[in-house]
Wavefront OBJ file of the C-alpha trace (Angstrom):
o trace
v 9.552 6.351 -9.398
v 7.616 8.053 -6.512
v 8.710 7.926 -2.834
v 6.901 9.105 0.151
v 8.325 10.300 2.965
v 6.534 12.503 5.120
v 4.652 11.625 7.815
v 5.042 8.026 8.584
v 4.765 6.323 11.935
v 8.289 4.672 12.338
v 9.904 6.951 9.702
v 11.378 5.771 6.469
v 10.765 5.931 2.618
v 8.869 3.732 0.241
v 9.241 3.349 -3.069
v 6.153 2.821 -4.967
v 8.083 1.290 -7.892
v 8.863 -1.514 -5.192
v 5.903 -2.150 -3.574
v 4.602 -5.746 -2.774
v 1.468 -5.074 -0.662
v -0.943 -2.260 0.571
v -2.851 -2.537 2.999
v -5.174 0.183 5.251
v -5.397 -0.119 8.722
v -8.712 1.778 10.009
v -8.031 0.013 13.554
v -4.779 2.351 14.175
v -4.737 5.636 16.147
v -4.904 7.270 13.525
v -5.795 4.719 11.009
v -3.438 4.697 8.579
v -1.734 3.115 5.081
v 0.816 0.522 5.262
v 3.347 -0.310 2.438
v 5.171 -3.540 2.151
v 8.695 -3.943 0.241
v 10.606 -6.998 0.481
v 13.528 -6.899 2.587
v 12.202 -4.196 4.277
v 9.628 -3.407 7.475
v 6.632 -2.052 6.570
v 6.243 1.236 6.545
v 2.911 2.712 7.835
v 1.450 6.304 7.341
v -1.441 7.997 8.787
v -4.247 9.059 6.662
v -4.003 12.358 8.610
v -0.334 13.125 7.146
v 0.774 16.200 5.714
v 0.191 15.437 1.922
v -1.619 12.146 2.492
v -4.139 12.778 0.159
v -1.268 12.549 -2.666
v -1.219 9.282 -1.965
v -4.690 8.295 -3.620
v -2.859 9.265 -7.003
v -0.307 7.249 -6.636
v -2.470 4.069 -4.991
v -4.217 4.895 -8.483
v -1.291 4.505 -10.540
v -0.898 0.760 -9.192
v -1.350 -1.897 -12.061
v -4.634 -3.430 -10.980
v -5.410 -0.900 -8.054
v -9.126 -0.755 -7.339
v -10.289 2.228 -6.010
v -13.399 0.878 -5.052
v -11.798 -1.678 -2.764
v -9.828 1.384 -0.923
v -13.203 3.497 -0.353
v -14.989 0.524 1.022
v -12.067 -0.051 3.743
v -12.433 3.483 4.424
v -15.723 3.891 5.052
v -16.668 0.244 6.434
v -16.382 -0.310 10.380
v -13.047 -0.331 11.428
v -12.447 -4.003 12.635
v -9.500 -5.062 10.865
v -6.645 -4.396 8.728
v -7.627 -5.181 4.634
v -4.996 -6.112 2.231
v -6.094 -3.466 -1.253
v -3.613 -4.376 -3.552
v -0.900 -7.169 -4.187
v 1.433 -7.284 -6.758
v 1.224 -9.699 -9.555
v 4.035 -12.230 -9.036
v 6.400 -12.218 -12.259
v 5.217 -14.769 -15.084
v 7.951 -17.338 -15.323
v 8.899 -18.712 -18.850
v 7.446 -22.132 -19.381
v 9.937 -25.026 -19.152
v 9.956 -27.666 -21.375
v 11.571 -30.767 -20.015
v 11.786 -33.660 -22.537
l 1 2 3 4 5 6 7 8 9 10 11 12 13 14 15 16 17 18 19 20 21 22 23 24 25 26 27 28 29 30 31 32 33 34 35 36 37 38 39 40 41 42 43 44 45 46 47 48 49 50 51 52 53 54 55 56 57 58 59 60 61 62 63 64 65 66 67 68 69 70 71 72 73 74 75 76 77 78 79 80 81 82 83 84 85 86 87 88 89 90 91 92 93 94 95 96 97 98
């Protein structure tokens, strides 16, 4: 499990375990990461934070994170907010009705 907790906007914790969406917002002042949990608002961090740049390990550690995505967002012009990485919704067990 890794939480973050320094440095975001609103204040708060996220835990990576949980997350459901990350996106990067270049359009913010500064621009910054936001994490998505359900039941939770989302919790947005500037990519100027103290210890920030630990967060690229951790984006890495994602199941089906694409770096590649991330360093396009933050280096393309910053017009909008792009979603980098969605969990996989949970495979349900096929029903068989008869």
């Amino acid at each position: 499990m890794c939480r973050w907790s320094k440095g975001p906007l609103s204040g708060g914790v996220a835990d990576l375990d949980a997350l459901t969406e990350l996106h990067f917002d270049p359009t913010g002042k500064p621009a910054h990461w936001v994490l998505h949990q359900d039941g939770q608002a989302p919790l947005a961090i500037p990519v100027s934070a103290e210890g920030a740049d630990a967060l690229f390990d951790s984006f890495a550690a994602l199941p089906g994170f694409h770096t590649e995505r991330m360093l396009s967002a933050m280096n393309g012009p910053p017009t909008h907010a792009a979603v980098l990485w969605q969990k996989e919704p949970r495979k349900t067990a096929h029903l068989r009705l008869h």
